[in-house]
N, C-alpha and C positions, 0 to 999 in steps of 0.2 A: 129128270130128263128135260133140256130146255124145249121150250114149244116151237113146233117148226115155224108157224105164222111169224113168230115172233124174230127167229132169226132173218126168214124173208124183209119183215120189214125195217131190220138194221143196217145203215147203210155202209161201204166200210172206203177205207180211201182207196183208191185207184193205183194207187203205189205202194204203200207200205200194208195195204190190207187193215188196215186199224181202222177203229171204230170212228164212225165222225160226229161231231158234238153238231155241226150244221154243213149245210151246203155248201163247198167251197168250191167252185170252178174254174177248171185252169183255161187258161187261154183257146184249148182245142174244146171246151164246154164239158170237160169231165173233169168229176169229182175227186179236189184230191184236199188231205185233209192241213190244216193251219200250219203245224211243224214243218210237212215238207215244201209248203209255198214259204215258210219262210227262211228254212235252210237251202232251199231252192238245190232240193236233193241230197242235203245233208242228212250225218246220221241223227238229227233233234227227234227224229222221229222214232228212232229206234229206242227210246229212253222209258216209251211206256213200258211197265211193266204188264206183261201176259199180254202184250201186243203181238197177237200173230204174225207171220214171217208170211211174204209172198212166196208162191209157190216156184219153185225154179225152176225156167225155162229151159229147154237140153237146146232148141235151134229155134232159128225166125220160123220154119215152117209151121213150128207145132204152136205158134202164138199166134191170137187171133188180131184180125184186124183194129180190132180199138186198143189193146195192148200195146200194139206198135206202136200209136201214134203217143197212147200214154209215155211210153220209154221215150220219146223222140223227142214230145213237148221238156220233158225232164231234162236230156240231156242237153238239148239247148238252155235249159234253167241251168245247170251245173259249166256247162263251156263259158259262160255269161258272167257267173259267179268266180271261177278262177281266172277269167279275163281281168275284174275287178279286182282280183288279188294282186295279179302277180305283180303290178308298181308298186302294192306295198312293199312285196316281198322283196322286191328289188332296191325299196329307199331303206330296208332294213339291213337288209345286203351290205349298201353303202355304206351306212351308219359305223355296223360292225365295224367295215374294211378302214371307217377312217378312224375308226377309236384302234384298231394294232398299228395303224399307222403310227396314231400318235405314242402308240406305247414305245412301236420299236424305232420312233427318229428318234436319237439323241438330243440331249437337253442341250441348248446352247451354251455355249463356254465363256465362262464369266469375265466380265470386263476388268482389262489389265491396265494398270497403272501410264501406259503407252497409246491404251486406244482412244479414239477420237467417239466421241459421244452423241448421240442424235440432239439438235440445240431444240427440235417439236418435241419429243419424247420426253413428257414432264414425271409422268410417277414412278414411271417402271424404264430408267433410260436404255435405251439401247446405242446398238455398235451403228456408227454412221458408215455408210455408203461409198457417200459422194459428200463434196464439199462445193457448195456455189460461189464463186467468184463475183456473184452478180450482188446477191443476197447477203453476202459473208454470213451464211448459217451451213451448218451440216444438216445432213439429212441422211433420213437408215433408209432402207429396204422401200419398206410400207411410207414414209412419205415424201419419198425421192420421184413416186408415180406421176405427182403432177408435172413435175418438170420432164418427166419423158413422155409422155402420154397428150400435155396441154400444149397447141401453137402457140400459146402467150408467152409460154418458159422458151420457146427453144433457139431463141438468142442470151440465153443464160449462159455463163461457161462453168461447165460439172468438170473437179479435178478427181485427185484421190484427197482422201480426208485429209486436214490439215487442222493442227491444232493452233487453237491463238492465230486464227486465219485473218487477223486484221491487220495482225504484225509481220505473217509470213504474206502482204498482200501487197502490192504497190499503191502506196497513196493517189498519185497520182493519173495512174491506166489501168487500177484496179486488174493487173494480172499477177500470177505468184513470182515470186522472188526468185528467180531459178537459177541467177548470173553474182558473181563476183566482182566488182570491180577493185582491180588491184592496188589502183592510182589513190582511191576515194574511200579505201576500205571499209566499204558498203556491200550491201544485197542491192540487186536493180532488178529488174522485169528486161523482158526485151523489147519494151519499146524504151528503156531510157539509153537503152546502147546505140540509138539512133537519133537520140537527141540529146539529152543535158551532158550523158556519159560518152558523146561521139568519141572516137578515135582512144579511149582508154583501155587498157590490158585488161579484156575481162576473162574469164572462166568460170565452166559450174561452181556450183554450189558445193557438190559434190567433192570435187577437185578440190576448192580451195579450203575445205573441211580436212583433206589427207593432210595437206601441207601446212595447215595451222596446226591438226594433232600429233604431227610430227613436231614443229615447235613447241607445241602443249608437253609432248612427253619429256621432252630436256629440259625446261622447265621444272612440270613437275619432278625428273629426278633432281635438280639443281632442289628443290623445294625440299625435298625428301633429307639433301644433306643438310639443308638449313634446319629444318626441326631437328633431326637427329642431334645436328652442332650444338642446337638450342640447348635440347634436351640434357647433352653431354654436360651444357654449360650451369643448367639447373642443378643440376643430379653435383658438379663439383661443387658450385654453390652452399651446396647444403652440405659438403663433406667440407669445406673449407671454414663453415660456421662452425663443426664440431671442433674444427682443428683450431680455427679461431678462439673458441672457448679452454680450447685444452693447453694453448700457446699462452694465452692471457693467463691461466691456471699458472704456469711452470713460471711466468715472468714475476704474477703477485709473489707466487714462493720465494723466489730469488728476492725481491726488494724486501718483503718481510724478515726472511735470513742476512740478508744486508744492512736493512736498517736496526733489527738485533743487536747484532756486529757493531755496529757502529753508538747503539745505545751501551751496549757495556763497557762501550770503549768510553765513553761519554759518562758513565756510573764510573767505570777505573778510574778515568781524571777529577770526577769530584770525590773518591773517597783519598785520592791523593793528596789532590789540594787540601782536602779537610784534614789530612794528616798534619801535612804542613801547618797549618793554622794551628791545630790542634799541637804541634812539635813548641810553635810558637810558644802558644799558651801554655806550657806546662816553662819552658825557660823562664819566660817572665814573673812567674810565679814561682818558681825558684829563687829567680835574682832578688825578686821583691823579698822572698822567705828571710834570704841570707841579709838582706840590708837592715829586715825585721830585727833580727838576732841581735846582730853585731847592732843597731843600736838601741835595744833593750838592756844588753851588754853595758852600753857605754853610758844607760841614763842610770844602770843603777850606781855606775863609777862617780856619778856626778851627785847621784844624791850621798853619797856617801862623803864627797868632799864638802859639798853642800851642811852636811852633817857637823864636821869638824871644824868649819868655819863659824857656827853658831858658837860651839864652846868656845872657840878662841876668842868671839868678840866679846864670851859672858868671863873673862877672864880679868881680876880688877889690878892685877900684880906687872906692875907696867914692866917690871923686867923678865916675867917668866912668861909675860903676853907675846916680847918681844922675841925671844930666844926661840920660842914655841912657831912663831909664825916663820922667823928664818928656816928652821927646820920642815915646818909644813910643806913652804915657799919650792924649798929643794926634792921633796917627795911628791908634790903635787903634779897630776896631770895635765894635760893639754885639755884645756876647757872649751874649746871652741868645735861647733855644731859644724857636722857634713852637709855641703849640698844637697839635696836630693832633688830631681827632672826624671818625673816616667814622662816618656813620650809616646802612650799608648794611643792614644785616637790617631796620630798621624802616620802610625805605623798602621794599621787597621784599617785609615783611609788609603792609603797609600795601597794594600792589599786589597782590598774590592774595586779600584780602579783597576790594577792589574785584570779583574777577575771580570769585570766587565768589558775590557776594551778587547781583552783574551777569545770572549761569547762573541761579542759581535764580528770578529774576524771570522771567525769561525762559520756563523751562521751566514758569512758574505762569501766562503768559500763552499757552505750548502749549497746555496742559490746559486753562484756558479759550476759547481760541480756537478747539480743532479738534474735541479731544471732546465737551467740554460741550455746544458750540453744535451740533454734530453731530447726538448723541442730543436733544439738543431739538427741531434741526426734525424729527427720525424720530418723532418722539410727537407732535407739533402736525401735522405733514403727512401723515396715516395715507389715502395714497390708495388701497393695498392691490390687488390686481385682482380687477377688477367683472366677472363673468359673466355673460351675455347670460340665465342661465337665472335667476341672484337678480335681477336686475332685473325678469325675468318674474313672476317668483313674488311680488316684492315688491311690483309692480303690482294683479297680484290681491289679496292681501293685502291693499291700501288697502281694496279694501270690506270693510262691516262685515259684519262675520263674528263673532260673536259667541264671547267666551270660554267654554270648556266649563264647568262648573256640577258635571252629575252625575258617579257613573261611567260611566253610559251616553255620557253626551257624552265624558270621554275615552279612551274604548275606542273612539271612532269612528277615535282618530289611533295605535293601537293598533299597535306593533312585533311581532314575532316577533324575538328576542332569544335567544342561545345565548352558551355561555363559549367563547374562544379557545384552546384546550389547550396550544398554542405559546406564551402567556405565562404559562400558571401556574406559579406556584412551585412546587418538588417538595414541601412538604409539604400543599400542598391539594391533593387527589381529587376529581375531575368524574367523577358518575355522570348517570344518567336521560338518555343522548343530550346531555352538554353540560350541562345547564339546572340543573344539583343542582353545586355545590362544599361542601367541605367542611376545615376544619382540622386535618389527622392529626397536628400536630409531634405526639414528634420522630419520625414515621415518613415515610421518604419516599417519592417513587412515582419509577418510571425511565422518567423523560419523556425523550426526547431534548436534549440540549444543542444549542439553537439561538439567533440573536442578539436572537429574539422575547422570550423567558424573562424573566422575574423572577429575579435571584440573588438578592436579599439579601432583599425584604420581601415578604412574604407578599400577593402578590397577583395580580388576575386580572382581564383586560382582557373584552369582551365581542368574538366576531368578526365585528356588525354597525355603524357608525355612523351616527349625526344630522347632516346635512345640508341645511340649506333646509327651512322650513316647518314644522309640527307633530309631534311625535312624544311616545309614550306608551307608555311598561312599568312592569309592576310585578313584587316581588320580595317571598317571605318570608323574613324575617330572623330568626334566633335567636342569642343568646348576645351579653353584653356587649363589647365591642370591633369589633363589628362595622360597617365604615363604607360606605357606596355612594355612588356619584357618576359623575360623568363626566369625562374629561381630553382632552388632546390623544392621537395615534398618537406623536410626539417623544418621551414621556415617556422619560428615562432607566430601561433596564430593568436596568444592571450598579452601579450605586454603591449606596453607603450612607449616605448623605446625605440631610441631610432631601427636598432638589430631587427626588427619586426615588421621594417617594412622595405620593399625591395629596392628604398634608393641608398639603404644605411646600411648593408651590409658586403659580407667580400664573395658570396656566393647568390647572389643576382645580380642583374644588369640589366638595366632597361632607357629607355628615350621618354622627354619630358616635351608635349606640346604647350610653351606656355603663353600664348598669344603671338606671339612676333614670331618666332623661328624656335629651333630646338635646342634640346640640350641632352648629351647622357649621365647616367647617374652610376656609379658603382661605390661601394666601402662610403658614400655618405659625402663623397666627391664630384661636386658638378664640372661638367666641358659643357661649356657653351658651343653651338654647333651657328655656322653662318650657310643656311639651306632655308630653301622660299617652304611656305606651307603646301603638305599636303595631304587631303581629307583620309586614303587612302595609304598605310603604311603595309608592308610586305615583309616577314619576317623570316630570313635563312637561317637553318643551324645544319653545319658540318662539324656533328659530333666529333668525329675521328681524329677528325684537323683539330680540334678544339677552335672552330669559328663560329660568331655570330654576328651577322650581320644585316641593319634594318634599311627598308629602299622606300622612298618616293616613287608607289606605284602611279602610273599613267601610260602617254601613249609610249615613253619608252622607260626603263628603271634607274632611279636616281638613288645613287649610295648617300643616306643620313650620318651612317656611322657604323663604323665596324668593331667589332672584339676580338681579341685572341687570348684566349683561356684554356689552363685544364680544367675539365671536366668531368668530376667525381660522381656526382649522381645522375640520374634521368632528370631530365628537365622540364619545370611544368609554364606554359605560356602563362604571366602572371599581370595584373592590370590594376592602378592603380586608380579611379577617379576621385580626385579631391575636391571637386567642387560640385557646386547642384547643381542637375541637370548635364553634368557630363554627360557623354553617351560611348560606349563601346559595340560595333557589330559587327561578328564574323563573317567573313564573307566564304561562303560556298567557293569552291573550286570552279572557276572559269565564269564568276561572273560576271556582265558586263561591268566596263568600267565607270564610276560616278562622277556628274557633272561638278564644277569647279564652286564652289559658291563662297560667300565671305566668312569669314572669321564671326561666329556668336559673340553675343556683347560679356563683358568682362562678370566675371559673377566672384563673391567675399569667400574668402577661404575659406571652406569646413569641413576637406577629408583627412583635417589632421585628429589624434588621439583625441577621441571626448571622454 
């Protein structure tokens, strides 16, 4: 049984009844114990084990007066304590509410191929805003603030996004592009409809977008027949290759079944002739037989008289000598020898002239019979294969279309034109992207050996062609020997022969600057041409027409010389420079035109065959 004294002097907390380790006094000077000063009425204190329980009170009446103040001091400890809570509970609150916020907002929707991009937003870009006209940058959401928010932005002008906002921007007044002008067929702003663009037809942007894609779409249907034609024209191409081959096929049969024909016919006459000859020979050889005979016959007639004349002369009885030889005299034969003449060699030559003069007639009436009349109907019958797309083109063509005039009219049919690098000779050098050649003999350059090449002349193909319908380049030319023109892809690129180079043969044509004035060149035939230099030449072809014609470009175009040809293949711009330091440059479409300057000094021939 514990000792009373003992429980007297244990002291115990003033609130939870629990035992107290030291003196702790609350604020109103009674004792309450560590736990609940520092739960400040929480349940820390209820955690002792076999910590007795305050007694529970039924009303205020029946609690005495320091009780009360204990519960009062307390519960201002605990109103204190949940004072100090409840911001937390409140920022934990928020927390919560913005993490479902962020659950339940939808992710943003990913940047499309059309949208306009923040130009600040470097790692992670986002969708732009606004677009500043001042700035020409976009800007999203998050860094659009400062231009709404700062006095320094807000003579900015914020549009909607714009993309390539430098080009949808007026150079000049720096506002967007929003106007058409119909005159100048340009974008303006609208301060230039009050200045440069005064008094011209303008319209949005908008507008003049309908009425351009309304011409865009007849176009592209017109475009759509053209490939399709194209297409048609490829597709019989290649069935007309098969038929080409299948037609070549039936025609070798035929000349092999003909030239047969004509071999047996050719075997018939020699086994004939050879009869004959052989008919010959076997008569001759008869005649000869029988002449044999008949005088074999007639030597042995002769020896035998020959015979009888010996006894007669060995006879000594001059009267039985005499009587003997009367009677011989009147038995004896004709002792006199035949002529004989074979006239074989002249019979013989006489027969091989026949049999040679016979061949060559013959083989004069091959040559006119098969080749001649051959290659004539190949030039009189040029039916050639017609493609569904020059028949198109050359439909259109019938209307009048008027021929170009200025250079504005012919830059409207204006190539883009480059050198081929695969055919230049190694001593010409292509700089500026292709478009510059140049003459370096005798230095060379180490092109690859390919079967495109030029070996022997000094030349250089172009790696675009003319085909079908209008076409227009030009080129500045320097230095004497220099020639331009156009040829076939066939061209021979390994001989040395005239055929090999575009002024010797019957499918190229070109002009020859050769210090004084010009000349053209075709099939290896010069024309002298009486027209003043010029640095600049211009070169038209109207496939269809079969025209080619080269102008003295300047302030207005001067005709050098014209061609009119059919035209069997595509046509490659072909150039010749024969001497060093020639120069060929193409010129870009619309570029300005070159100042006039002298004639370079004369330089030793050496873009001929080396």
């Amino acid at each position: 049984m514990a000792d009373p004294a003992a429980e007297e002097s244990r002291q115990l907390c003033s609130s939870c009844s629990g035992e107290l380790s030291g003196v702790e006094p609350s604020a109103s000077g009674h004792s309450v114990c560590s736990s609940c000063l520092r739960g400040k009425g929480g349940p820390d204190c209820q955690k002792h084990n076999g910590a007795p329980e305050a007694p529970e009170i039924s009303s205020k009446e029946q609690q005495s007066q320091e009780e009360v103040k204990i519960q009062e001091d307390l519960k201002e400890s605990e109103d204190d304590r949940k004072e100090d809570e409840e911001p937390k509970e409140e920022e934990v609150k928020e927390e919560e509410k913005e993490k479902d916020e962020e659950k339940e907002e939808p992710l943003e929707e990913p940047l499309g191929p059309d949208d306009v991009v923040c130009d600040s937003c470097i790692e992670s870009p986002c969708r732009a805003l606004k677009s500043c006209l001042t700035c020409l940058v976009s800007y999203c959401e998050a860094h659009l603030r400062p231009h709404l928010e700062n006095p320094k932005f807000q003579n900015h002008r914020l549009v909607e996004p714009l993309r390539d906002i430098e080009r949808r921007t007026c150079e000049s007044h720096k506002w967007p592009l929003e106007l058409f002008c119909c005159a100048d067929d340009c974008c303006v702003c609208q301060d230039c409809v009050t200045e440069e663009h005064r008094g011209h037809n303008t319209v949005p942007v908008e507008e003049a977008r309908r009425r351009i894609e309304k011409e865009l779409r007849e176009k592209q249907t017109e475009m759509v027949k053209t490939v399709t034609a194209a297409e048609n024209a490829i597709n019989k191409l290649q069935l007309n290759t098969v038929s080409i081959e299948h037609s070549v096929t039936e025609v070798r049969a035929v000349i092999e079944s003909q030239f047969e024909e004509l071999q047996s016919v050719v075997e018939k006459a020699k086994r004939e002739v050879t009869e004959i000859l052989e008919g010959e020979e076997k008569q001759a050889l008869k005649q000869a037989e029988g002449i044999r005979v008949h005088l074999e016959q007639r030597c042995t007639e002769l020896k035998k008289t020959q015979g009888q004349m010996e006894k007669l002369s060995k006879n000594k009885n001059d009267v039985d000598f005499l009587q003997e030889y009367s009677e011989w005299k009147k038995e004896a034969t004709d002792i006199s020898l035949p002529g004989v003449y074979i006239g074989l060699m002249d019979r013989l030559n006489s027969f091989s002239r026949v049999i040679v003069d016979s061949t060559q007639e013959l083989c004069a009436m091959l040559v006119s019979s098969y080749i001649e009349k051959v290659k004539e109907t190949c030039k009189n019958d040029k039916m050639g294969i017609k493609t569904t797309v020059q028949q198109i083109v050359a439909q259109k063509q019938n209307l009048s279309i008027p021929d170009p005039v200025t250079r504005e009219d012919f830059l409207k049919y204006a190539a883009h034109v480059s050198f081929d690098a695969d055919t230049a000779h190694k001593f010409l050098r292509l700089t500026e992207e292709n478009r510059k050649v140049t003459n370096t003999t005798p230095w060379q350059h180490p092109y690859p050996d390919v079967p495109e090449r030029f070996e022997s002349w000094r030349q250089v193909l172009a790696a675009e062609s003319f085909y079908l319908g209008r076409h227009y380049f030009e080129a500045d030319v320097s230095g004497e020997g220099t020639h331009i023109g156009v040829t076939y892809k066939s061209i021979d690129r390994k001989g040395s022969e005239s055929n090999s180079c575009i002024t010797g043969n019957n499918f190229s044509w070109c002009i020859q600057w050769n210090g004084r004035t010009f000349s053209a060149w075709h099939s290896d035939v010069e024309t002298p041409l009486n027209v003043e230099k010029f640095t600049r030449i211009g070169i038209y072809v109207d496939y269809t027409r079969g025209l080619l014609a080269f102008y003295g470009v300047d302030e207005t175009m001067t005709l050098i010389h014209e061609y009119q040809a059919e035209f069997l293949e595509p046509l490659y711009p072909a150039f010749w420079l024969s001497k060093k330091e020639n120069i060929v440059a193409l010129v870009a479409p619309g570029e300005p035109l070159p100042l006039k300057s002298p004639s370079p000094p004369t330089s030793p021939a050496n873009g001929a065959p080396v």
